[in-house]
Backbone as CSV, one residue per row, in Angstrom:
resi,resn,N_x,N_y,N_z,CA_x,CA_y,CA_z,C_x,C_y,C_z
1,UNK,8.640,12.005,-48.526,9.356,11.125,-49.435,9.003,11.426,-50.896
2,UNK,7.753,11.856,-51.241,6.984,11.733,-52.638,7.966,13.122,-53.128
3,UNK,7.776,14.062,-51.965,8.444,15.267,-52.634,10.204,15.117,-52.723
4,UNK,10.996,14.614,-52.542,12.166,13.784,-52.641,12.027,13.446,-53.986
5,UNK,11.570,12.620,-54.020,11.145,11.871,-55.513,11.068,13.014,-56.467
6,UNK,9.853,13.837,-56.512,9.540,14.360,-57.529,10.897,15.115,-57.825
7,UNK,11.475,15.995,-56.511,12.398,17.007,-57.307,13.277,16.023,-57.987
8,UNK,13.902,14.592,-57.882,14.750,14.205,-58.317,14.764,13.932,-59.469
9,UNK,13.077,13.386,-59.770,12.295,13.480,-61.420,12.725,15.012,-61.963
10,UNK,12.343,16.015,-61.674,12.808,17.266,-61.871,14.131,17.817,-62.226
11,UNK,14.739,17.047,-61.518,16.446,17.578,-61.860,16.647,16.576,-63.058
12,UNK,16.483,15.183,-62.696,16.735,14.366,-64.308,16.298,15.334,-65.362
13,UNK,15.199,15.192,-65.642,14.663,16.290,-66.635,15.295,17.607,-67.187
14,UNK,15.170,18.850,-66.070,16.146,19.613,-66.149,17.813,19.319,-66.839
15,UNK,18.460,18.207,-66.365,19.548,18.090,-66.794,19.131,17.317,-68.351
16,UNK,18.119,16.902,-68.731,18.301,15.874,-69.989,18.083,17.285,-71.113
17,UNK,17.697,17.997,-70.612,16.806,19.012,-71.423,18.240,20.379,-71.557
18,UNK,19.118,20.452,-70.742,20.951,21.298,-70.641,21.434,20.234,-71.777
19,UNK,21.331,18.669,-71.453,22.533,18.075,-72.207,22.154,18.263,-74.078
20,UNK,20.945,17.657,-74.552,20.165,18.264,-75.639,20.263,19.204,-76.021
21,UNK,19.961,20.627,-75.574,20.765,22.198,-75.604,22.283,22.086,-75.613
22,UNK,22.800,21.266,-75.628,24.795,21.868,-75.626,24.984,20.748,-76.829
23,UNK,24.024,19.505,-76.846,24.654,19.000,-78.349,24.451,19.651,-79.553
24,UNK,23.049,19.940,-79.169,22.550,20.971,-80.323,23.590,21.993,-80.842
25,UNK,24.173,23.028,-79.935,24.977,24.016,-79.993,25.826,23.536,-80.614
26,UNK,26.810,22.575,-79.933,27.862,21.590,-80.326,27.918,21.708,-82.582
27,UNK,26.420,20.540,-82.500,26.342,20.514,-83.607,25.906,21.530,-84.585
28,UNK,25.896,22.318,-84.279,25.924,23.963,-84.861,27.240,25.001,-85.289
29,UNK,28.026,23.732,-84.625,29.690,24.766,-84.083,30.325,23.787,-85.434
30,UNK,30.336,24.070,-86.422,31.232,22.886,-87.528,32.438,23.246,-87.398
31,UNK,32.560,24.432,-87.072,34.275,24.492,-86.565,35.002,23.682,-86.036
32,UNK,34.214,23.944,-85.074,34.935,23.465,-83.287,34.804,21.623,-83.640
33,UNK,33.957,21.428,-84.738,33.292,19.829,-84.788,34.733,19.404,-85.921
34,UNK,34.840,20.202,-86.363,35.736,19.684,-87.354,37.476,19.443,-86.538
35,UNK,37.444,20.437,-85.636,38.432,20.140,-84.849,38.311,18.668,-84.278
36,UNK,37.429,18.812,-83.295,37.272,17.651,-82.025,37.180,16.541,-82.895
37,UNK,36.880,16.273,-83.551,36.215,14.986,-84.463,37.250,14.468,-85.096
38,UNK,38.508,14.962,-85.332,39.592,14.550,-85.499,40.004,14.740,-87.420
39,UNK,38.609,15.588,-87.912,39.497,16.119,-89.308,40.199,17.095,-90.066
40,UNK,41.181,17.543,-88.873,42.297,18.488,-89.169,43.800,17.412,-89.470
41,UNK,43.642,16.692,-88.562,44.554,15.493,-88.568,45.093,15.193,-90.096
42,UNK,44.275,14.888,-91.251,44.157,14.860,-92.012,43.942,16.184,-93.398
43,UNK,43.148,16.703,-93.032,42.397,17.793,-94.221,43.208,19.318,-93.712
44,UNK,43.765,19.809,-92.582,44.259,20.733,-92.200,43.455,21.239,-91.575
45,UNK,44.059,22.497,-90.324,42.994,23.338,-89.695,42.035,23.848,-90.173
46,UNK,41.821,23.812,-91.828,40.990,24.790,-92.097,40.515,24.161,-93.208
47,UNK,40.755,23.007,-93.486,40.712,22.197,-94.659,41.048,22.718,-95.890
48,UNK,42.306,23.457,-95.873,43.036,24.051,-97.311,44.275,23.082,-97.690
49,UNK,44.783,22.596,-96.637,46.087,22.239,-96.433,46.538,20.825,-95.854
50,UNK,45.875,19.873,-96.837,45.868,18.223,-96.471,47.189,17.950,-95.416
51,UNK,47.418,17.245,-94.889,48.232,16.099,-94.718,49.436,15.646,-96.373
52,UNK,48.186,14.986,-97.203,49.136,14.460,-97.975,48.141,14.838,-99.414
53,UNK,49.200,14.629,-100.750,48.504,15.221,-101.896,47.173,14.507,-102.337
54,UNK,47.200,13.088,-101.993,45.631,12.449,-102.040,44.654,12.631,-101.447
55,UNK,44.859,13.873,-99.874,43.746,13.557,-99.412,42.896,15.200,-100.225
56,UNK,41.892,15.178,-100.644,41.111,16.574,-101.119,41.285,17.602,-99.970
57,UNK,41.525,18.840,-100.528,40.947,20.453,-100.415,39.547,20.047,-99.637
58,UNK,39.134,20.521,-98.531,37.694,20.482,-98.329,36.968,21.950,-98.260
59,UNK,37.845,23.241,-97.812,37.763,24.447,-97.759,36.945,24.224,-99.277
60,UNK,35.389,25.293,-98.862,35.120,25.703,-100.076,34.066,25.040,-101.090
61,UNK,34.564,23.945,-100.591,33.275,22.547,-101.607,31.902,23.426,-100.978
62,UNK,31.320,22.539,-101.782,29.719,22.761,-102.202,28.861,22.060,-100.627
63,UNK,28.334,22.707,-99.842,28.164,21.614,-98.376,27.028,20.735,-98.781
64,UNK,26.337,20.557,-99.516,25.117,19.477,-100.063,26.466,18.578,-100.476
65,UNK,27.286,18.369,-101.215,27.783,17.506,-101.897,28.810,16.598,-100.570
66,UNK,29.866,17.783,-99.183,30.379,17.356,-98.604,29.422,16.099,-97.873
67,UNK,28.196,16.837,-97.387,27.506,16.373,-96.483,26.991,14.361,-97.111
68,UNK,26.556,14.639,-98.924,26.538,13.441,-99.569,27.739,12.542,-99.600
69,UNK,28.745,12.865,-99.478,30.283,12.271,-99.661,30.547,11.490,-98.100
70,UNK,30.321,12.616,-97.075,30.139,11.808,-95.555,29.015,10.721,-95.172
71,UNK,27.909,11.059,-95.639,26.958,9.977,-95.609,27.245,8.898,-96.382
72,UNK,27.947,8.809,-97.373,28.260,7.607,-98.577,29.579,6.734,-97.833
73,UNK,30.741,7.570,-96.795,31.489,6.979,-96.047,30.940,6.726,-95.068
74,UNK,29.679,6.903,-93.885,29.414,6.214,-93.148,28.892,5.015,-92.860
75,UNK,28.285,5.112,-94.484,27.414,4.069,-94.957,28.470,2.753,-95.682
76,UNK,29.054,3.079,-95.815,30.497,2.194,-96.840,30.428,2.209,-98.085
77,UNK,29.519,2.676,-98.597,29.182,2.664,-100.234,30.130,3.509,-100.946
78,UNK,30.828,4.401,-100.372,31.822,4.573,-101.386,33.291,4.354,-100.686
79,UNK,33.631,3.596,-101.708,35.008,2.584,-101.170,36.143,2.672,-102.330
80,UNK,36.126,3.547,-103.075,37.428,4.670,-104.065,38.132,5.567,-103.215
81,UNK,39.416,4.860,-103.682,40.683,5.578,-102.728,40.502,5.396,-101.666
82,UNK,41.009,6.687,-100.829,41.170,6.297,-99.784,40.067,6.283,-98.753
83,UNK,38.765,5.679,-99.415,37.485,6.120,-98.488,37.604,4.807,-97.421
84,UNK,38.093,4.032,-97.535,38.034,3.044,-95.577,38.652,3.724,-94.856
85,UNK,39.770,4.819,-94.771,40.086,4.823,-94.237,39.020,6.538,-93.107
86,UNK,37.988,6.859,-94.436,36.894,7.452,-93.746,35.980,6.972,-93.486
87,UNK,35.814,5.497,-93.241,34.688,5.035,-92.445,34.386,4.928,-91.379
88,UNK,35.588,4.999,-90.757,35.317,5.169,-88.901,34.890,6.827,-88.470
89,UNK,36.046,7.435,-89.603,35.731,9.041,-88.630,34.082,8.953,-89.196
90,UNK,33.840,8.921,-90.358,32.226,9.302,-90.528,31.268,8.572,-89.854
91,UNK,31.529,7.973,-89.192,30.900,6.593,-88.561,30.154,7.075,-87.116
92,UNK,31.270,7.962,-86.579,30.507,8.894,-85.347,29.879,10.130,-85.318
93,UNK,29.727,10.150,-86.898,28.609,11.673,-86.689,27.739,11.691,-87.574
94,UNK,26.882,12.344,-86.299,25.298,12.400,-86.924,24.709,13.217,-87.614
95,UNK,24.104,12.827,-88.573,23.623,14.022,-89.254,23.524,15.753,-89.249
96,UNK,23.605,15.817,-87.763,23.351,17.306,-87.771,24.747,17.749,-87.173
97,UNK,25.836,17.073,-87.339,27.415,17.451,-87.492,27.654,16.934,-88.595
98,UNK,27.316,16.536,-89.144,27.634,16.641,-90.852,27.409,17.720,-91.333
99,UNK,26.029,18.039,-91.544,25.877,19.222,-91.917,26.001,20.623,-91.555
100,UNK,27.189,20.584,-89.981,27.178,21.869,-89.289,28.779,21.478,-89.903
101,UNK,29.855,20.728,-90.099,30.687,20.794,-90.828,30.811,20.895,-91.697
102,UNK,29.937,20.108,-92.873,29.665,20.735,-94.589,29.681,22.602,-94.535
103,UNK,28.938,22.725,-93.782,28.341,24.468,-93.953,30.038,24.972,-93.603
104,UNK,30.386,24.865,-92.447,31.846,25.136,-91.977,32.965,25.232,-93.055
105,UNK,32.753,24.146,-93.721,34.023,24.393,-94.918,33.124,24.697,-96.154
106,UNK,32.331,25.089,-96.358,31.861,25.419,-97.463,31.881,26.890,-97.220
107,UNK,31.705,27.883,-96.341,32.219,29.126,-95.762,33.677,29.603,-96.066
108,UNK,34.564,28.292,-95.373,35.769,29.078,-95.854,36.813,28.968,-97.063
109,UNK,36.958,30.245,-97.528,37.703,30.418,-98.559,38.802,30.887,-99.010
């Protein structure tokens, strides 16, 4: 029975230690994050090519400044223009998809 147990302790583990490794990756991928996360919808595939003339160019910015601009909408503190309506998307990502998307559009040009 004990050995039952343990491997099952074992596989939890094993699997907590795969899921940790693929967010990580995940949040490494600012591409793929900028897709899934839902800000093409808005900013364009590539963030050159808004939606509409108010929303900013993100292709290209400075990624310290994107990454400050997302933290200031998750937080609500900045509430000029159209920032409520970035408080939800910034609302589900964590720091280290912020900054794997800052880097992402600060790359392309």
């Amino acid at each position: 029975m004990q050995s039952k147990t343990m491997k099952a302790v074992v596989m939890i583990g094993i699997a907590a230690v795969l899921m940790l490794v693929s967010g990580q990756a995940m949040a490494a991928d600012g591409k793929a994050l900028f897709a899934t996360k839902g800000c093409t919808a808005c900013h364009g595939p590539d963030g050159k090519a808004p939606l509409m003339p108010l929303y900013p160019k993100l292709a290209g910015q400075n990624a310290p400044y994107l990454v400050d601009q997302l933290k200031a909408f998750k937080a609500q503190t900045r509430k000029n223009g159209q920032a409520a309506l970035m408080w939800g998307q910034a609302a589900q990502l964590s720091d280290a998809e912020m900054d794997a998307i800052a880097k992402y559009l600060a790359s392309v040009k």
